[in-house]
Each structure stands twice: as structure tokens, then as C-alpha cells.
N, C-alpha and C positions, 0 to 999 in steps of 0.2 A: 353451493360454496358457503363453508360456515363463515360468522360475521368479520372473527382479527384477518383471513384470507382477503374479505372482501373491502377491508377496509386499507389493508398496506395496499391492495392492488392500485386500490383509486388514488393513493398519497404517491406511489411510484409513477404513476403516469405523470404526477405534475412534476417530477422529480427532476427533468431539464430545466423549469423555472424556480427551482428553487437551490439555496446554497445548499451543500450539502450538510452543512450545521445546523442547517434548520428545516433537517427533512425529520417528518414524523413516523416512527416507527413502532408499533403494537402498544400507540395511543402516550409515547411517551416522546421526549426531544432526544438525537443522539448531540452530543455535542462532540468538539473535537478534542482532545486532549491540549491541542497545541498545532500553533499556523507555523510556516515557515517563517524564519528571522530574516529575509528576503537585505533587509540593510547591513546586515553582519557579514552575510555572506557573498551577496551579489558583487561588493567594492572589492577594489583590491587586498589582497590580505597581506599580514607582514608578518613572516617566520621569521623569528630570532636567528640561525646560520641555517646554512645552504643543508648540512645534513638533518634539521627540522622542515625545509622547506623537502624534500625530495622525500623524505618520510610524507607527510602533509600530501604530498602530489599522489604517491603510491596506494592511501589510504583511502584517499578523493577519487581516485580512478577504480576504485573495487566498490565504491558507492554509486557510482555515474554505469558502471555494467549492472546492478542490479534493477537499478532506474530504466534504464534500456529493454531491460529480459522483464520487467512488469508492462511497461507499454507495449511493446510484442506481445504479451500473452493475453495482454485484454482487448487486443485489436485480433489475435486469432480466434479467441475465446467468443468474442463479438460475432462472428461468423459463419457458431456453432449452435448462437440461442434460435430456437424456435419464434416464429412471431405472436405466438401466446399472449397472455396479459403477464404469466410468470416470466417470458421470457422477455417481454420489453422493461419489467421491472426490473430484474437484473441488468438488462444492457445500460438501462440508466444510472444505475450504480456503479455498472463497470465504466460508464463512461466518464463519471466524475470523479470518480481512483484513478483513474488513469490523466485526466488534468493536471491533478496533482503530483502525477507521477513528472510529467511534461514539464514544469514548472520546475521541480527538484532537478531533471535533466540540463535546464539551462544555466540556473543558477548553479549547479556543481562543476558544469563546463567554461561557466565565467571565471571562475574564482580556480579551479584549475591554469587555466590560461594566463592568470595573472599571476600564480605564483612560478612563473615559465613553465610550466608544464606543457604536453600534449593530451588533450582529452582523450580517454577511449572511446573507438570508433561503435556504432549500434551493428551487430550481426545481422545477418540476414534471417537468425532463426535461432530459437534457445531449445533445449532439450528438458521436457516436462515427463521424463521417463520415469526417473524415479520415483515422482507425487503419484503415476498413476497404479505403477506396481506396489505402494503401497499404500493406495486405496484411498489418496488422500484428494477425491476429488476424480472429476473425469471431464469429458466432452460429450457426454453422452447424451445429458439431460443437463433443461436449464437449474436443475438445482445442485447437478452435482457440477455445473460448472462455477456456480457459488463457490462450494467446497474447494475447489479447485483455487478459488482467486481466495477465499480465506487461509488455506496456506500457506499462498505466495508471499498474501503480506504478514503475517504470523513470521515468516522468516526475514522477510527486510525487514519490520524489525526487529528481532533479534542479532541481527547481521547490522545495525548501525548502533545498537548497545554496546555490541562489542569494540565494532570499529573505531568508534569515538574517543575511545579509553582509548588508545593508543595517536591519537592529536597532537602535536604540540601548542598549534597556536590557539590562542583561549578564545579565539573568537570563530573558530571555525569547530572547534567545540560545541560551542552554546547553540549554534548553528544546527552542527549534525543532532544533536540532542531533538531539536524541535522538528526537524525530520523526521527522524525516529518515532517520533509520539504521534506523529501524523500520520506514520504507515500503521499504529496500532489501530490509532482512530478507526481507519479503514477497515481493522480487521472487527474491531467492536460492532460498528454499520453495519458490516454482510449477515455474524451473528444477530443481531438484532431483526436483521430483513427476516433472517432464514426462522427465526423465535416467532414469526407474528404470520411467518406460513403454518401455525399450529405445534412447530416444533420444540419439545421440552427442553428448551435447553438456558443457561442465562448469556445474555451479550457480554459481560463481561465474567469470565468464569474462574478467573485467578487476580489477586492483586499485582503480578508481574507478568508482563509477555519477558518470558527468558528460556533458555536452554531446557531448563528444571520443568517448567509450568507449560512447554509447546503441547505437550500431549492433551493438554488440556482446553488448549483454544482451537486447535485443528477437529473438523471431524469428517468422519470416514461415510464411503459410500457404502 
């Protein structure tokens, strides 16, 4: 096992006791780009009229399904890692992405609820068809189920870049914005894990996670 292998492996085992902002990965810190605004958005919110407020709910509810279809896939994903040292390293990571995810779930279903909305309900199961037909990741192995959860959050966020811009209330704005930066976070992390298993690649490999620059953060099995 050469030494950056042997060195993330033994930082990922402590990787339940530590934040994930202060997990060390191929000898350097990841940090987060950005926490959730947990006081922004948790309170109740106030849409200026009813047709801001039902925009707001409908926007809310296409963030709160994407929340739902990431904790699903890293609790199915979870079931697929081997018990390896690579495969408990990843699980540890998928397990602190997916916290996060847990956290955004609640908070988007509070603040849903309070602008009278009904939250969307969690599926029983999301369809991971088209990442695998285009090779963006698998179930096969613990590293391409990496690939797989890098992805996932490559596109939430991209999918609350977009979302966000069409808000009306500014505080649920600012809110989804630090969401958004948090699912990049995620995506920075896995790249960084997957760079310090010897793979040439940089954790951060564009100045934007966007529509433009996904080919760039995604990689293929």
C-alpha cells in the first residue's frame, strides 16, 4: 500500500469522530465552502403575496425531493461498500453527506410547512439509471460507488444554483445559496478522498460547479 493510500485510510477510520470540516485529506484540510443558515430558514418565512408564497413552496418542494433521492442512495449505496479499509472509508463519508443531507431534509420541510405548504413525501426508491448507463459511477466497487455519490452531489448542486434564482423571498434565498455550497462541499470531499487514493485528479477542478463545468467535476468508471 503506497504511503497518500495509507495515510487517508487511517484519517477515514477516525472520520466518525471528527467534523467533516476537519477531516484531513492527502495531508491537507477540506473545509466547507459554507454551513447551513439553519436561522434563516428553519423560522417561519414571509412571502410578500400568496403567488410568491406558492412559487416559494413549489421551489422548496423540488429541493426537499432531491434531499430525499441523496439520503436514499447513500443508505442504498451504504449496503453495497465492501468491508475493506477503502470501503469503510467511503461509508464514512457517505455517512457524513448524508447528515447533511438529513438536516437540509428537515429544515426545507419546516419552512415549507410554514409557508402552508405540504412537504414532499420520501419515495420508496429513486432511479440511478441514467448515472450508471452513463458511466457516471456504479455499485460495483467501493470506489466507483464514490463516483457514483460524486455525481449525485455535482448535480444538487447545480440543481439549487439554479433553483434559487427563481425565490422570491430573500431569506430563503440566502438560505438555499448556503445549501447549495454545502452540497458542493461534498462534492470537493469525495474528489479529494478519491486524489489521495493515488488518483491524478485536483478536488477542486473548476472555479463553478454549473451546467458548463459538470463534465469537469464528475468522473467516469
Amino acid at each position: 500500500m503506497n504511503r497518500r493510500k495509507s495515510e487517508w485510510l487511517g484519517r477515514a477510520r477516525q472520520a466518525q469522530g471528527l467534523s467533516r470540516r476537519q477531516m484531513l485529506t492527502g495531508g491537507a484540510i477540506v473545509g466547507a465552502a459554507s454551513v447551513l443558515s439553519v436561522p434563516l430558514i428553519a423560522g417561519t418565512a414571509d412571502a410578500s403575496t400568496e403567488g410568491d408564497r406558492r412559487n416559494d413552496i413549489e421551489i422548496l418542494n423540488k429541493a426537499l425531493f432531491y434531499e430525499h433521492a441523496a439520503i436514499w442512495a447513500y443508505s442504498a449505496a451504504a449496503g453495497k461498500l465492501t468491508g475493506s479499509n477503502v470501503g469503510n472509508a467511503v461509508k464514512a463519508i457517505a455517512l457524513a453527506n448524508q447528515a447533511d443531507h438529513m438536516q437540509h431534509r428537515d429544515a426545507l420541510a419546516n419552512v415549507i410547512r410554514s409557508l402552508g405548504g405540504t412537504p414532499v413525501q420520501a419515495e420508496s426508491s429513486y432511479d440511478l439509471s441514467s448515472y450508471l448507463q452513463r458511466g457516471e459511477g456504479n455499485l460495483d466497487s467501493d470506489v466507483n460507488i464514490a463516483k457514483l455519490a460524486l455525481a449525485l452531489e455535482t448535480d444538487a448542486a447545480i440543481a439549487y444554483s439554479q433553483e434559487i434564482a427563481m425565490l422570491k423571498t430573500p431569506a430563503l434565498i440566502t438560505a438555499g445559496a448556503s445549501i447549495g455550497s454545502t452540497e458542493a462541499s461534498h462534492a470537493t470531499l469525495i474528489r479529494a478522498a478519491i486524489q489521495s487514493l493515488g488518483v491524478d485528479i485536483q478536488p477542486v477542478p473548476a472555479s463553478f460547479v454549473s451546467a458548463e463545468t459538470r463534465n469537469a467535476w464528475i468522473l467516469t468508471v
